[in-house]
N, C-alpha and C positions, 0 to 999 in steps of 0.2 A: 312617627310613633315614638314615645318617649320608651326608656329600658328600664327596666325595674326597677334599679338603684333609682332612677327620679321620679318615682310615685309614690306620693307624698302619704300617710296615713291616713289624713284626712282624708285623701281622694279614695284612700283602699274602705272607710268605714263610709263613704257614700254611694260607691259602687254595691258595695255589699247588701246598703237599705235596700236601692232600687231592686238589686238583685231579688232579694226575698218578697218585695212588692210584686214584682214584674209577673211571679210564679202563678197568680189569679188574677191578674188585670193585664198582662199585654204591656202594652205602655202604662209608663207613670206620669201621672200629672204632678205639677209642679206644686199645687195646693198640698196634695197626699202627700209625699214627698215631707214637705214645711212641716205637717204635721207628726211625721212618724221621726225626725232629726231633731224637731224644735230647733227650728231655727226659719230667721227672718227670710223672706222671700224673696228680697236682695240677695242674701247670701247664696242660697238655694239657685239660684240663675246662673250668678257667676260661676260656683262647682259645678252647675251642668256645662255651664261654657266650656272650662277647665277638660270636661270628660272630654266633651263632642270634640274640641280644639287637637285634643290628645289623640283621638282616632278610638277612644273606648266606653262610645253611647252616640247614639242617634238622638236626634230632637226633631219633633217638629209643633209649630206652635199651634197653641188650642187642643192638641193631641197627648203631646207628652215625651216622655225619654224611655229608651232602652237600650241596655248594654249591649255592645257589639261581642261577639266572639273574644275579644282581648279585653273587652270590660269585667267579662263573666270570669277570666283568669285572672285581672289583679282582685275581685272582689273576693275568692273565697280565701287568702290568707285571715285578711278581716272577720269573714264568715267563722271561721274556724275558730279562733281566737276568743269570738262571741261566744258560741254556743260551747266551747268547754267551758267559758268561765261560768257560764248560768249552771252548766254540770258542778261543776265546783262547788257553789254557792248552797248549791240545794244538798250534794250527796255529802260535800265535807264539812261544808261551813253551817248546815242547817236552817236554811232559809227555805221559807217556801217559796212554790214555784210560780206563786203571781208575784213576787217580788223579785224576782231574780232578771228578769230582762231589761227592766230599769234598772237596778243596783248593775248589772254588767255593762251596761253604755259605758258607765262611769269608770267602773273596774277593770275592764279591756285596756283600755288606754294605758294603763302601764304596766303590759302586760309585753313581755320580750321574748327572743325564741328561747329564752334558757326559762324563763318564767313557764310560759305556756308548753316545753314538754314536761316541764315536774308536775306542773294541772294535770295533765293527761294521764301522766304515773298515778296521780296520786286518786283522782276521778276513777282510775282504773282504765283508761284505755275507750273511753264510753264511742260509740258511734250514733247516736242520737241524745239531744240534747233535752231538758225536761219534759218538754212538747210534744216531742215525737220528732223534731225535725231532724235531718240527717245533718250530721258535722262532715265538714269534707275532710279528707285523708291530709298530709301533710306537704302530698304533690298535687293540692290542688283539686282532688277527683272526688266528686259528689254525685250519689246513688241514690234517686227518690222510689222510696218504695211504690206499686204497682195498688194504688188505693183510690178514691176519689170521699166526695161528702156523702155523709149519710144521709141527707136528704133526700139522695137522686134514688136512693134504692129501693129495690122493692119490698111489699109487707113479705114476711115471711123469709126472708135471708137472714144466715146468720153472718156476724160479722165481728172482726177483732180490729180497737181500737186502734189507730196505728197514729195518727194525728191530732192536736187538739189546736185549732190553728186560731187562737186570740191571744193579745197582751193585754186584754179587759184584765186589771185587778180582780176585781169583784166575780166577771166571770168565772176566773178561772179557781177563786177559791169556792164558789158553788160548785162548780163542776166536781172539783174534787172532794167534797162531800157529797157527792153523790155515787161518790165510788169511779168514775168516768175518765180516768190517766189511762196513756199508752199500756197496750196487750190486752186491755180487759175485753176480755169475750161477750156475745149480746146476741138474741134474735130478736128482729124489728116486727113486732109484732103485730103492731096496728098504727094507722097514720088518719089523722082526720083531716076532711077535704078544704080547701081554700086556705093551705098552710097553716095547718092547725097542728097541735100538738104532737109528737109522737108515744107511741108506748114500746119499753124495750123491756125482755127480761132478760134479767143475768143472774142465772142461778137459780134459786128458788124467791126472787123479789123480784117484782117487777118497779120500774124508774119512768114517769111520764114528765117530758122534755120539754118544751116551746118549741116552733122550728126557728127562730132566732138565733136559738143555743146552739138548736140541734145543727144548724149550717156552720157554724165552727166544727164539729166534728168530722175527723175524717177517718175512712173505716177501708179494710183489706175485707174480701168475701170468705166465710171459711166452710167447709163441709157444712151441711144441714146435717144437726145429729138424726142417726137410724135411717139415714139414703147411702 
């Protein structure tokens, strides 16, 4: 097992992808993978090598890779590092939030621990990143709120946004005009059959979704008002 002075950044920002992949697929495939790093499928082998070699990912082939226990701990430095910068981008630098996950690939990378606690200062201290997704602490320790997709719910639940889980461009600046960022409150009010649209009201407007969309969303249950 290598000790942390010898894991390479590189290794800490591919542990971290799989990490965040791993959260709705289990294993990761070595294609999905290629596509969420951009990078060649050579490449992509060998850092899984790298991991598995290391003792922090499993592989197995046709199936996929997942972090072991000590994979999940070098990856959330990485993790962390990510999602203040995308906080950064959006709360100080004024970016929106469909550009901020791609401009932070980039922007991480030279980002140090004297760098990334002034982020934090200056972010304010954020514990969830534009998304909704949680930043892990500074030792490493990440808390996924107690949520699932809005899909799976029933008509008639109300619910508070708590996830918006795509790096769709284009998605995510629809979404946001449609009012649909972390906290926002909703009851699900009607769902049509064979994955058909949904209808949500929030407030006095009602918002009718895709389920396409609406499976990026992910929602906390909250009191039904007047029960």
């Amino acid at each position: 097992m290598m000790s942390s002075s010898q894991v390479s950044p590189a290794m800490q920002r591919y542990a971290a992808e799989v990490f965040r992949i791993q959260q709705d697929e289990g294993k990761v495939s070595l294609s999905h993978l290629a596509e969420h790093v951009e990078s060649s499928p050579q490449a992509i082998a060998r850092m899984v090598k790298r991991l598995t070699d290391a003792g922090f990912a499993t592989y197995e082939p046709y199936r996929g890779v997942r972090l072991t226990k000590e994979g999940e701990r070098i990856a959330m430095p990485a993790l962390r590092r990510h999602r203040l910068g995308e906080v950064f981008l959006v709360k100080v630098m004024g970016y929106d939030w469909a550009s901020a996950h791609e401009l932070t690939d980039v922007f991480e990378r030279g980002i140090n621990e004297e760098l990334e606690d002034r982020i934090d200062q200056l972010a304010g201290h954020p514990t969830n990143c534009p998304h909704g997704e949680p930043i892990p602490t500074k030792d490493g320790k990440i808390t996924f709120p107690k949520d699932g997709p809005l899909v799976d719910k029933e008509v008639g639940v109300s619910c508070k946004l708590t996830r918006v889980r795509t790096h769709d461009a284009d998605k995510l600046r629809y979404i946001a005009n449609l009012g649909l960022t972390p906290g926002v409150e909703f009851t699900l009010v009607s769902r049509a059959p064979f994955n058909g649209p949904l209808r949500l009201q929030m407030g006095r407007n009602d918002q009718v979704i895709g389920y396409e969309l609406a499976s990026s969303l992910w929602v906390e249950e909250t009191p039904t008002p007047g029960k």
